[in-house]
C-alpha positions in Angstrom: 11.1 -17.8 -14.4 8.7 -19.3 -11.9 8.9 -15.8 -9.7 7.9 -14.0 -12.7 4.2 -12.7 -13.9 3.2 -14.9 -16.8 1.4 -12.4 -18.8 4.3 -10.0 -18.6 5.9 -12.5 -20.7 2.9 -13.3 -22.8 1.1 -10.3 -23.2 3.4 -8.8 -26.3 2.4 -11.9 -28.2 -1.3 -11.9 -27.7 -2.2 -8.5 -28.6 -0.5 -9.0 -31.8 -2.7 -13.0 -32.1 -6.1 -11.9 -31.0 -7.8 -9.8 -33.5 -11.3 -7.3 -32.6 -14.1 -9.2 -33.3 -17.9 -9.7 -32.9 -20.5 -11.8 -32.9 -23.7 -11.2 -34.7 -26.5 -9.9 -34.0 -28.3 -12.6 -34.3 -26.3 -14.8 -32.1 -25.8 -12.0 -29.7 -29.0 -12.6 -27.3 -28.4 -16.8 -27.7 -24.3 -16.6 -27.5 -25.3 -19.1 -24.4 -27.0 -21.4 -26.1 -30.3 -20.3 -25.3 -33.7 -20.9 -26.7 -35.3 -18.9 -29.4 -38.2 -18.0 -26.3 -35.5 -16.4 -23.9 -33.5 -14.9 -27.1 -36.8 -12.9 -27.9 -36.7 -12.0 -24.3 -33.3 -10.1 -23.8 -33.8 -9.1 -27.1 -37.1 -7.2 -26.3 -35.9 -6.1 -22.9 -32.7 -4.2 -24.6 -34.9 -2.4 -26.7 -36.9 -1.4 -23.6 -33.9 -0.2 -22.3 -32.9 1.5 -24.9 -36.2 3.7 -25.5 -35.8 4.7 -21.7 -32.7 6.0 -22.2 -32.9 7.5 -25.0 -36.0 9.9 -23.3 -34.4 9.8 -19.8 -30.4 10.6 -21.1 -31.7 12.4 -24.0 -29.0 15.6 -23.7 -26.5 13.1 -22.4 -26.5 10.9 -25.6 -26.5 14.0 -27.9 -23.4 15.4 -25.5 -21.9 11.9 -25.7 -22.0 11.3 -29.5 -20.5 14.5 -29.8 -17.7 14.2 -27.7 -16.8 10.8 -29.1 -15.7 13.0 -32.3 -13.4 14.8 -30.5 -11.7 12.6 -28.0 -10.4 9.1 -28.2 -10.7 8.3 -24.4 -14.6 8.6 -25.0 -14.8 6.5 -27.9 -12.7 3.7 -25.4 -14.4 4.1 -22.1 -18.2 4.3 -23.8 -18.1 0.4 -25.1 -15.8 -1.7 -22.7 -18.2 -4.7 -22.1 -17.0 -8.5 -22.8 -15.4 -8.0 -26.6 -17.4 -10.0 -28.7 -20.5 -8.0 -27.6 -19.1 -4.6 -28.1 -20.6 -3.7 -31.6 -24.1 -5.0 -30.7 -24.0 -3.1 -27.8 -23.1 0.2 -28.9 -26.0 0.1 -31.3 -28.1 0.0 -28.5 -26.8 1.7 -25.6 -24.4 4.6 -24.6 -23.2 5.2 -20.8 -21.7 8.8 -21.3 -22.7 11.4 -19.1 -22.7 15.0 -19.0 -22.2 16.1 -15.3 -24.7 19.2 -14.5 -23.2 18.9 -10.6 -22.6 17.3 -7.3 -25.3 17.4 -4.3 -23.7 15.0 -1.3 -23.1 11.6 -2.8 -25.0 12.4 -5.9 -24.4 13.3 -9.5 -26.7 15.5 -11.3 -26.6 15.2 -15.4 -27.5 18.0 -17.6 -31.2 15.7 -17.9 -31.4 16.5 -14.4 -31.2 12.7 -13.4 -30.0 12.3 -10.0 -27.7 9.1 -9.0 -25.8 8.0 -6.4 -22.3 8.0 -7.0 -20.1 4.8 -6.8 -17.1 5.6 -9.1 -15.5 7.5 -6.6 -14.3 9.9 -8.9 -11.2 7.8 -9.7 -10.7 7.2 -6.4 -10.0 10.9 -5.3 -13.6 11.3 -3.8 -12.9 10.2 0.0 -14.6 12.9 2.2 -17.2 13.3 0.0 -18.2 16.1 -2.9 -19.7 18.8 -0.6 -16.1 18.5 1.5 -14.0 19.1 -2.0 -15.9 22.3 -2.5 -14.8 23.9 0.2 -11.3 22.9 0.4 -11.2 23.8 -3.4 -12.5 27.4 -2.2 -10.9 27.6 0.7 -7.8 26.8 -1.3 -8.6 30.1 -3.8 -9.5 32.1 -1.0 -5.4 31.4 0.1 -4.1 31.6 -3.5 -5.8 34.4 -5.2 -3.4 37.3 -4.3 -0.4 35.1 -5.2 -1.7 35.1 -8.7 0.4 33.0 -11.2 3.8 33.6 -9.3 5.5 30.4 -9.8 9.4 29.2 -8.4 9.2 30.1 -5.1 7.8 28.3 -2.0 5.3 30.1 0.5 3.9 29.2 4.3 1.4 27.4 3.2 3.7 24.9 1.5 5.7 24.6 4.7 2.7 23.9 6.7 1.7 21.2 3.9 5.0 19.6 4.1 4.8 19.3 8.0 1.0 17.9 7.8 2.6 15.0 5.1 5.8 14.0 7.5 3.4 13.4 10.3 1.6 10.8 7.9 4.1 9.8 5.7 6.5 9.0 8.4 9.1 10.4 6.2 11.2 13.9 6.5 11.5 14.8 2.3 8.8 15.9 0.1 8.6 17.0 -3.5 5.7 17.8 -5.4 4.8 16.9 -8.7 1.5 17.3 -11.0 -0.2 13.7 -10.7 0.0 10.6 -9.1 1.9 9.3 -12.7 4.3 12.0 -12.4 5.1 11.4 -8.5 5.6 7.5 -9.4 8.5 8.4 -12.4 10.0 11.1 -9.5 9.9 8.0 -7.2 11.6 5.4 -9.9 14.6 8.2 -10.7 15.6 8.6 -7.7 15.6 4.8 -6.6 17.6 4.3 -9.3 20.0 7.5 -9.3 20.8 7.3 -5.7 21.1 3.4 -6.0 23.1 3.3 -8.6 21.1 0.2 -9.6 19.3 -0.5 -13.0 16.1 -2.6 -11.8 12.6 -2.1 -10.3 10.7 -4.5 -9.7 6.6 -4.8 -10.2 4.2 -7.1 -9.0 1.6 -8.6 -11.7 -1.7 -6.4 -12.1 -0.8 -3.6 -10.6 -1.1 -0.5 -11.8 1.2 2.5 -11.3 0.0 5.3 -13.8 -0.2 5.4 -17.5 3.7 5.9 -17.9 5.3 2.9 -20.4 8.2 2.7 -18.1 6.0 1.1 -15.5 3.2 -0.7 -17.4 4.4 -4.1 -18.7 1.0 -5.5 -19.7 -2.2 -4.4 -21.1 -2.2 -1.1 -23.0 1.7 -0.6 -23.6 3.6 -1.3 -26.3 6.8 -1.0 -24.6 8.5 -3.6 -23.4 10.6 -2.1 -20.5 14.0 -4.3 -20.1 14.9 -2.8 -16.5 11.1 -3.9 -14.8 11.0 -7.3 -13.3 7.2 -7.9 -12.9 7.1 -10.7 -10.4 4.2 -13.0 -8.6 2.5 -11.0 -5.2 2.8 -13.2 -2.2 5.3 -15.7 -3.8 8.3 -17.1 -2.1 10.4 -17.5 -4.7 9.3 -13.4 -5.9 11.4 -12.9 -2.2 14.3 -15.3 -3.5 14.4 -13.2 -6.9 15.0 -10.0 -4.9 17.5 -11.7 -2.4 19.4 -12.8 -5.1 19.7 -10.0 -7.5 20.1 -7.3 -4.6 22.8 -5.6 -6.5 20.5 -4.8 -9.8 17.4 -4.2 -8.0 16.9 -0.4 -7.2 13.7 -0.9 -5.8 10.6 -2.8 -5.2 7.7 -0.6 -6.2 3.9 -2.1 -4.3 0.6 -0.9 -4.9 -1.2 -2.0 -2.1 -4.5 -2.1 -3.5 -3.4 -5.5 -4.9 -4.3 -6.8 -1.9 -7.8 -6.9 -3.5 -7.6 -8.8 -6.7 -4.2 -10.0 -6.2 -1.7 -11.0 -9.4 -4.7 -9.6 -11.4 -5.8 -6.6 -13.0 -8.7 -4.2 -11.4 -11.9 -7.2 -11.9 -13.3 -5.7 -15.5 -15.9 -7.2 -17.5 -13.3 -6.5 -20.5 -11.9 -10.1 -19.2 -15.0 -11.5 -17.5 -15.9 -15.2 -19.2 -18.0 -16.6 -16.8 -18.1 -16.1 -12.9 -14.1 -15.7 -13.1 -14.6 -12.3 -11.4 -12.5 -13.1 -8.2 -11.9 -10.4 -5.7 -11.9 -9.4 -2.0 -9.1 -9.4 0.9 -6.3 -11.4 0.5 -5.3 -14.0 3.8 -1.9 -13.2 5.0 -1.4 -10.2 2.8 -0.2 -7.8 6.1 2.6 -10.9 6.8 3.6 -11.4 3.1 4.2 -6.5 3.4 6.2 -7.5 6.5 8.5 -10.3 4.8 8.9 -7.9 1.6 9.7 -5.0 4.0 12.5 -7.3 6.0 14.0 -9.1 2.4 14.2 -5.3 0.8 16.1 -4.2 3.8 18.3 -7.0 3.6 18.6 -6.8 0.2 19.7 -3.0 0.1 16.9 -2.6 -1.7 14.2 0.3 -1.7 10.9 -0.7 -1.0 8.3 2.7 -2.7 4.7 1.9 -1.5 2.4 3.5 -4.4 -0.2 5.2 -2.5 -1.9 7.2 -4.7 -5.1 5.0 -4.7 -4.6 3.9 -1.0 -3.2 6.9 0.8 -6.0 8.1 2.9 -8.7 5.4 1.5 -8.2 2.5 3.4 -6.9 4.6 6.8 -6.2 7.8 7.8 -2.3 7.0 7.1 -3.0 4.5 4.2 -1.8 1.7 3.9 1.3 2.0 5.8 -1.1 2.6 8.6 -3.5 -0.1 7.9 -0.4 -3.4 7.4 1.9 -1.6 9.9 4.9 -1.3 7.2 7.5 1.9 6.8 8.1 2.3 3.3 11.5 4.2 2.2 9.7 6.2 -0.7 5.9 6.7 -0.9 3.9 7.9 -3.3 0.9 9.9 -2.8 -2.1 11.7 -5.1 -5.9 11.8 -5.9 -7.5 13.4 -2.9 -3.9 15.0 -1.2 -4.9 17.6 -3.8 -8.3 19.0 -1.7 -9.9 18.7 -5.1 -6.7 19.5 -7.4 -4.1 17.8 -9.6 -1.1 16.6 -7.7 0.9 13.9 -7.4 3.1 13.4 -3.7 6.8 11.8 -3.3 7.9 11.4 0.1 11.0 9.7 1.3 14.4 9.8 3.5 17.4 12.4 2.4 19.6 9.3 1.2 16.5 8.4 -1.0 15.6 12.2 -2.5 18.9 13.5 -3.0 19.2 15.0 -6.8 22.7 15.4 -7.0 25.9 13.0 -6.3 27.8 14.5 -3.5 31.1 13.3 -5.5 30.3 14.0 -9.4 29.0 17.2 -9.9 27.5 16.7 -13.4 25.5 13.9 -12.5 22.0 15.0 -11.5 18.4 13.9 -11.3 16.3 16.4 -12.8 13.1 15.0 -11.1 12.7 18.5 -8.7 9.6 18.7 -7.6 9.8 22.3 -6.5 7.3 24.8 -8.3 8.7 26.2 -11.7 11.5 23.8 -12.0 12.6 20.8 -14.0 10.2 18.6 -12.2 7.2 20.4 -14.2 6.1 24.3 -14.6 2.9 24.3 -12.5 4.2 21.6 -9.2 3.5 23.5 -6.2 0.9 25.7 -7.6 -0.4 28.0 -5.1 -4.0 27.1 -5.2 -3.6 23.8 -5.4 -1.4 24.6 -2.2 -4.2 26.1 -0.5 -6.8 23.4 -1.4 -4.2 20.5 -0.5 -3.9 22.7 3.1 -7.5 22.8 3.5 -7.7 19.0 2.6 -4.8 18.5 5.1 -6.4 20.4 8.3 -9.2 18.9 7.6 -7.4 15.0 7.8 -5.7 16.7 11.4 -8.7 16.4 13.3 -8.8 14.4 16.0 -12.5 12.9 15.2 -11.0 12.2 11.8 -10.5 8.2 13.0 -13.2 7.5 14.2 -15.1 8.4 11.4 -13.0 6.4 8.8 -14.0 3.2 11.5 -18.0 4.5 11.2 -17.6 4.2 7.4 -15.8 0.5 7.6 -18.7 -0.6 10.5 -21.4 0.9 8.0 -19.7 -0.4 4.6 -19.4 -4.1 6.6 -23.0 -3.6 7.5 -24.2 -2.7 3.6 -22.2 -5.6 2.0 -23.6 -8.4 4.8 -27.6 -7.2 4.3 -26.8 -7.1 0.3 -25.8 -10.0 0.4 -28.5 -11.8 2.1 -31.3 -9.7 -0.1 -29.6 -11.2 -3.0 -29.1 -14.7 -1.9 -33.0 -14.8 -0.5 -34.0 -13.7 -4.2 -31.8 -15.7 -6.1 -29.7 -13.3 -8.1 -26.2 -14.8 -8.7 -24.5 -11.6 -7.3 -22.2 -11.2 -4.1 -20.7 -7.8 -2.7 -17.2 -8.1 -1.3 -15.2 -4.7 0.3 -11.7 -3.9 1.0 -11.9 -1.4 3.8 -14.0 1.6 1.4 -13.4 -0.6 -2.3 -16.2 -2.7 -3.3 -16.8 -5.1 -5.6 -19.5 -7.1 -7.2 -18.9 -11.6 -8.0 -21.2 -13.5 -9.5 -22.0 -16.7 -8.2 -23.0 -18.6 -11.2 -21.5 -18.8 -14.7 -23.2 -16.4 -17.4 -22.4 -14.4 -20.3 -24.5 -11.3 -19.3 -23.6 -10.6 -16.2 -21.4 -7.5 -17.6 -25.4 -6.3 -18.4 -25.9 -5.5 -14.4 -24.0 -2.2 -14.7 -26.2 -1.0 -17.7 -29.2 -1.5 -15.5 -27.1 -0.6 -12.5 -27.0 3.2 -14.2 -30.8 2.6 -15.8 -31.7 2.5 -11.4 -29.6 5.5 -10.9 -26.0 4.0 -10.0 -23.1 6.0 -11.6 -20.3 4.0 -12.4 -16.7 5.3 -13.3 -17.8 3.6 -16.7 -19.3 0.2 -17.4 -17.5 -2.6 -17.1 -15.0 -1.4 -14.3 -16.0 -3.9 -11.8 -14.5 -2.1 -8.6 -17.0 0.7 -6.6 -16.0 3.2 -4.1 -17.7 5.0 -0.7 -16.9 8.1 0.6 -16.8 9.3 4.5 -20.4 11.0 3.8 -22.2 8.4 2.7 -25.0 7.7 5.4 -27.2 4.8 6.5 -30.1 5.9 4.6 -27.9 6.4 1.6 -26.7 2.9 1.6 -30.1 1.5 1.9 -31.0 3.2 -1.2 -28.2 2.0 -2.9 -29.4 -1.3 -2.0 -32.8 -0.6 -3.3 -31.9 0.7 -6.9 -29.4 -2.3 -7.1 -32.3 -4.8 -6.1 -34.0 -2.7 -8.8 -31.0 -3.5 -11.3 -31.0 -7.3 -10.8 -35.0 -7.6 -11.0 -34.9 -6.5 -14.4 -31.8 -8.5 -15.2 -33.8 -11.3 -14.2 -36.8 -10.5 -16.2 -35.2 -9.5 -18.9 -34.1 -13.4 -19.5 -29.9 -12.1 -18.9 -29.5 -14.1 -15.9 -31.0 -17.3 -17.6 -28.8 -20.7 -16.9 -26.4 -21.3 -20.0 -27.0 -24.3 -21.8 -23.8 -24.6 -23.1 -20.2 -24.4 -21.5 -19.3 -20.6 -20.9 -16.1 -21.2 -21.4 -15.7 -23.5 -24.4 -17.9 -21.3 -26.0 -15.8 -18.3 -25.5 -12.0 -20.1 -26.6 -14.2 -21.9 -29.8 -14.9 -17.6 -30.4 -11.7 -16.4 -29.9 -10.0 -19.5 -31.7 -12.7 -19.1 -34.7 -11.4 -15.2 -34.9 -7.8 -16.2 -34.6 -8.6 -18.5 -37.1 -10.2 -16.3 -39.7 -7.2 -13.6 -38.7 -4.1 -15.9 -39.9 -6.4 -16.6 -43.3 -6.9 -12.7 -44.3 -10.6 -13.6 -43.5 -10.7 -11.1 -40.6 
């Protein structure tokens, strides 16, 4: 019990006690206790910012309202700021945008505002937007006489496959749709060719949208064969020692490395200057004592490098901590540009069939036309992935992952000092090319920053996401600009009265909310 993530435990009980709520308007620009002077401050500043956007993103807000009709991932991603502040919000401001195109490490909208991209594109954008276009057209350029021909494998497959031993370390590939798919390829085989019922999780970390391997926040399932345990825990390493004989596999996303036993930092859970992120001491050792307990163990260890594979190193994170996983998992930007989704891993691990019962089979082939889905192994995003992958050959490919790291290192330190030397309560901490904004001091509007962050011409997966990404093209001058349109961001946060000292206790105030709404909820008041 002590090994084991607390909200995996937790979390079906508290979505069902906490109801939506919001405060008022009129308690919105005072939910810190502030005077009636700053209230009318942050009050008349979000109107400001409001009439600039509604000239500036004018065919951006009529794109967005529309599309909020018609899809429900709009109407979620457009209002994620700290709950109690979502209705208020919304009347005010919307963050959709309607992309017009790419030009380096900008984003064009159909108003023909330019911004500098930080989202990353998910995390797929690593070479940078101008690089994608050609290995996406360098990818048709290889495909277009294959036409739709699906089921059978070609040369450019082959060389693909050779490309991803050399960086997975591993001799078996099989190629699936999306990083999600690749992941529930990864967990049927562990299990078939294991023979074993368990896979264990570590708490925060995300592996894809699939129920089977989501055991907090937006699942409803409750998935009986997932252990989620504690990252970096002794006793996590005790679990899997003793229960070698269920356990199938250990399944690590190294990106946890950065906000360890948490979720991705998200204003959706900030309550005052909780946010806590950046490189966690000892990780690389605590990968090496996971690696030697699963081997012991006879357990599978799956690195889930969808996020990480060629982000934080040319070979990802197997490169960066030095580890050999027995199944990894790759995705994003493998593709050139394309959907796909990456599982690599030894014969013993793959196979599909049991050598001594012929009707028991994994149908999770990952061959083009087959039961692992109709369109794995497509032949343009073949080409593109080859073009992606010739590219990542070069031999001055290193060294320019180090020049991003020496540059990114170089942006975060001089942010950092222009903020302290102003006194904004903001602090920029990296994780190889993932960045992340802190905030020193404890506020209930520091989830504002990212509106204004976009007002300067920032563009942000969406609001509230908390973790930023660079890509290989970014350049010094392009840093220094993002440093001056953030420095733009945080002036008006501080004249807009946001960044104010609370005169009451952030937290109290925010359990007395939630306990009020809980409150009203068990009543029929809510």
């Amino acid at each position: 019990m002590l090994a084991t993530f607390p909200l995996q435990l937790t979390f079906p009980f508290v979505v069902d006690l906490i109801p939506r709520f919001s405060i008022s308007k009129r308690s919105f620009f005072n939910a810190d206790g502030a005077s009636a002077e700053v209230a009318r401050k942050r009050e008349a500043a979000l109107e400001a910012l409001q009439e600039r956007w509604r000239v500036k993103y004018k065919q951006c807000l009529v794109f967005g309202s529309d599309l909020k009709n018609l899809i429900s991932d709009v109407r979620f991603t457009s209002g994620r700021c700290f709950p109690p502040f979502n209705n208020v919000v919304n009347e005010y401001l919307d963050p959709s945008m309607a992309l017009a195109r790419t030009e380096g490490p900008t984003v064009v909208d159909i108003d023909g505002n330019s911004s500098l991209d930080v989202s990353g594109s998910y995390g797929v954008n690593v070479c940078g937007y101008e690089a994608y276009k050609r290995f996406i057209t360098a990818g048709w350029a290889a495909a277009k006489d294959k036409g739709l021909y699906l089921g059978s494998l070609d040369e450019t497959t082959l060389a693909n496959i050779k490309m991803i031993q050399q960086i997975s370390g591993l001799p078996e590939v099989s190629f699936h749709m999306s990083g999600t798919e690749a992941v529930m390829a990864a967990v049927r085989c562990a299990r078939f060719n294991q023979r074993k019922p368990l896979v264990v999780s570590f708490g925060g970390a995300y592996h894809g949208w699939w129920d089977g391997m989501q055991p907090t926040a937006g699942n409803e399932r409750t998935p009986e064969d997932v252990l989620c345990l504690k990252d970096m825990n002794a006793l996590s390493l005790a679990v899997i020692r003793a229960r070698g004989s269920e356990i199938a596999a250990v399944l690590v996303n190294p990106l946890q490395c950065f906000h360890l036993n948490s979720s991705p930092p998200s204003d959706l859970v900030l309550q005052s200057n909780n946010r806590k992120v950046g490189p966690t001491p000892g990780y690389r050792e605590w990968l090496h004592k996971l690696r030697k307990t699963c081997t012991d163990a006879g357990v599978l260890l799956i690195f889930d490098e969808v996020y990480t594979g060629f982000r934080v190193a040319p070979r990802g994170a197997q490169q960066a901590y030095g580890v050999q996983a027995d199944l990894v998992v790759y995705g994003k930007t493998l593709g050139g540009g394309l959907p796909v989704g990456v599982l690599c891993g030894g014969k013993e691990a793959m196979t599909r069939s049991d050598p001594k019962k012929a009707a028991r089979v994994a149908y999770v082939i990952g061959i083009a036309g087959h039961v692992g889905g109709t369109f794995a192994g497509h032949p343009a995003v073949m080409g593109s992935m080859n073009a992606f992958l010739t590219w990542h050959s070069r031999p001055e490919t290193p060294a320019e992952y180090d020049e991003m790291h020496r540059r990114i290192d170089a942006f975060v330190g001089e942010a950092n000092g222009a903020f302290k030397k102003r006194g904004y309560p903001l602090e920029l901490s990296s994780w190889f090319s993932v960045w992340s904004m802190m905030f020193t001091t404890p506020g209930r509007y520091h989830w504002m920053l990212q509106y204004y962050m976009r007002d300067a011409g920032v563009a942000l997966s969406w609001v509230g996401t908390g973790r930023c990404l660079f890509s290989l093209d970014w350049t010094d001058e392009n840093y220094a600009e993002l440093l001056r349109r953030m420095l733009v961001a945080c002036e008006q946060m501080q004249a807009g009265g946001w960044w104010e000292a609370p005169r009451v206790n952030v937290k109290k105030a925010v359990s007395l909310e939630f306990a009020a709404a809980i409150g009203k909820s068990l009543v029929g008041l809510a």
